[in-house]
Steps between C-alpha positions, in 0.01 A plus 500: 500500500130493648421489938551187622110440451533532120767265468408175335771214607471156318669223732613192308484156689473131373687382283616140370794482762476261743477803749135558355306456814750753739502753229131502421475540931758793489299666229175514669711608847633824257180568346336513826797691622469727221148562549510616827639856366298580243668359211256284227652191519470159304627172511583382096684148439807476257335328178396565196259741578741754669625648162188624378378623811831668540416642156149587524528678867807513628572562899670772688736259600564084564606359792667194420360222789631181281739266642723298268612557188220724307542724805897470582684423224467877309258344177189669649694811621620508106138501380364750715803742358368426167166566587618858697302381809701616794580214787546472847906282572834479353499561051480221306901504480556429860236295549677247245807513729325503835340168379757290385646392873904446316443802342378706771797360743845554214316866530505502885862315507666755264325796701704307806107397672593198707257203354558123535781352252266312238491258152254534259428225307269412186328172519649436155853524630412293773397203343805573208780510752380198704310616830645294757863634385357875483330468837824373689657789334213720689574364824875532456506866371191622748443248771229369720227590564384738153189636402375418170242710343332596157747758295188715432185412748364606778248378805776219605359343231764217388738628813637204727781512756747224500670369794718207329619385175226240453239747549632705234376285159130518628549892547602526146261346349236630756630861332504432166120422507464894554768637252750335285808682683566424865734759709698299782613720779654442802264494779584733754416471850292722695193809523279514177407862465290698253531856433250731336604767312305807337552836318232707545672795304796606780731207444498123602416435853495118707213407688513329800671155471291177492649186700372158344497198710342260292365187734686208306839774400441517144266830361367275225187579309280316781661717802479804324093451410364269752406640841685333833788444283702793539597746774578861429666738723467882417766649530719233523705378838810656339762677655491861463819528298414189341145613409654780347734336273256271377316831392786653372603209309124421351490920447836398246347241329199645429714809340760246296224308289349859463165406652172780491217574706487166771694201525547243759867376555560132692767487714655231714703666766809243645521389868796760472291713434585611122222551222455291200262594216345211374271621244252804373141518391366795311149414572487353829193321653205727649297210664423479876826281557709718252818670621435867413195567631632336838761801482274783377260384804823523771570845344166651631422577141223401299544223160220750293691805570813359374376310222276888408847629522684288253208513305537879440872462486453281186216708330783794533727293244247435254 
């Protein structure tokens, strides 16, 4: 492995995901990031011309700014271990787990990781079963209000909160316009919290919490990218002891699905109190309103350094 000023990084952003836009604006943020210590960095979409110049002059390492499925779901991940390029984020395995929100929480529930009680359900066996019969069954087994979401998405893309039963139709559908699976959880009351987490060689460590107090209560895709819409508190108005079992409990997740490198872990923490994971993202947002940047700012440390130091991390393993 070369000095930090010999090290070549490619950092894939773009896409075809609807998340195109935020991930192309993460990428720059890392390459810029990147930059600033040295390291030769460039900013490379994920199309048809990435094989070949994979092929033809490969980097030191990728860091993986895509958001959605090319970036999430473990495919990409996959190719680059075919290729031999080392990567910055969780293996291609874990990535596939991390993604798929049922999947990800059976994982968390058998590791005993408190997470909302949940339904998944496939558009197909929506419409096969009869939806008005299936959604009473919903409200019965999970009652009001839930959150219904995308199974594999990110952004808030496709994510609506319902309050009552008649709501709950238009959330469906609303969903499956992002992915043909929608996970129905029960909504829990209370502090939406994000925490950071990184390995920069001496273990997994949490970053100060984020608080998110999005204007209208919902993060959706518009409060999480559109300025004035969304309050963050660093660290969040928590409790001591409560702050600390929200860490503790993120810290556990993060360590069940077997996660690598960074990872940010969303949390909704009770009125009581008590932690809830809600979901994982192995390649979270780097934009000016994104989550772990926010908590590698409150830390006092800086995004390049970290992102110089996962980059060397990864050029260890390949």
């Amino acid at each position: 492995m070369g000095t930090r000023d010999e090290l070549r990084v490619l950092v894939l952003a773009g896409g075809l995901s609807y998340e195109r836009d935020v991930s192309l604006r993460s990428g720059r943020r890392i390459v810029d990031a990147l930059r600033s210590t040295g390291m030769t960095a460039e900013l490379h979409d994920a199309d048809v011309s990435l094989l070949p110049a994979l092929q033809a002059d490969p980097p030191d390492a990728v860091v993986i700014a895509l958001h959605g499925a090319t970036g999430e779901d473990g495919s990409l991940r996959g190719v680059l271990d075919l290729c031999g390029v080392p990567y910055v984020g969780a293996d291609a395995r874990t990535a596939r787990i991390a993604w798929d929100k049922p999947s990800a929480k059976a994982r968390l529930r058998e590791e005993g990781i408190p997470t909302p009680d949940w339904v998944a359900l496939p558009h197909d066996r929506f419409s096969e079963l009869g939806a008005v019969a299936v959604l009473d069954r919903i409200v019965d087994r999970l009652g009001l209000p839930l959150m219904v979401k995308p199974a594999q998405g990110g952004s808030g893309l496709g994510a609506a909160a319902v309050q009552d039963a008649a709501a709950l139709p238009a959330a469906m559908v609303g969903c499956f316009a992002y992915d043909s699976t929608a996970l129905v959880e029960r909504y829990i009351p209370g502090t939406s919290v994000a925490v950071s987490i990184i390995d920069l060689g001496t273990g997994p460590e949490t970053l100060p919490i984020v608080e998110i107090v999005p204007r209208d209560g919902v993060y959706d895709y518009a409060a999480r990218y559109t300025a004035g819409l969304t309050t963050w508190h660093v660290p969040a108005r928590l409790a001591p002891a409560v702050a600390e079992r929200v860490s503790s409990t993120a810290l556990a997740a993060y360590q069940a699905l077997g996660l690598r490198d960074l990872s940010r872990i969303d949390v909704i923490v009770s009125e009581d109190g008590e932690p809830f994971v809600l979901e994982c993202s192995v390649s979270p947002g780097m934009t000016e309103t994104s989550l772990l940047p926010l908590a590698v700012q409150a830390a006092g440390v800086d995004l390049g350094a970290v992102l110089g130091a996962l980059v060397e991390r990864a050029t260890g393993r390949g």
